[in-house]
C-alpha angles and dihedrals in degrees: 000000000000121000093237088052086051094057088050093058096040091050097047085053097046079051087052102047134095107189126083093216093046089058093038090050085041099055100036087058091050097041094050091052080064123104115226094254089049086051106085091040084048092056103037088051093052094042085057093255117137105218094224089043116219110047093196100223110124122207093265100055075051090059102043086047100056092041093056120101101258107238125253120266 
């Protein structure tokens, strides 16, 4: 599994927790998988940050894009 896909996980079940200790003990054991130089990405991602900072999509191009038929796989 990626790392990004890691943080992902780890984030949804942060989001779908209640208890305090369950997201503390969630996010020490990912962010102690992470390498030092994962670390600040890691943190910024899961902070909400993106690391690049703008994306450039506006909420238009987000609308259009949710209301758009997925493709097939």
């Amino acid at each position: 599994m990626t790392q990004l896909a890691s943080v992902v996980e780890v984030s949804e079940r942060v989001a779908a927790s209640s208890s305090r200790l369950a997201k503390v003990r969630e996010l020490a054991v990912l962010l102690q998988s992470l390498e030092p130089a994962e670390m600040k990405v890691g943190v910024q991602y899961l902070s909400g940050e993106a690391p690049q900072g703008r994306v450039g999509i506006g909420q238009a191009a987000l609308r259009e894009a949710s209301a758009a038929t997925p493709a097939n796989a």
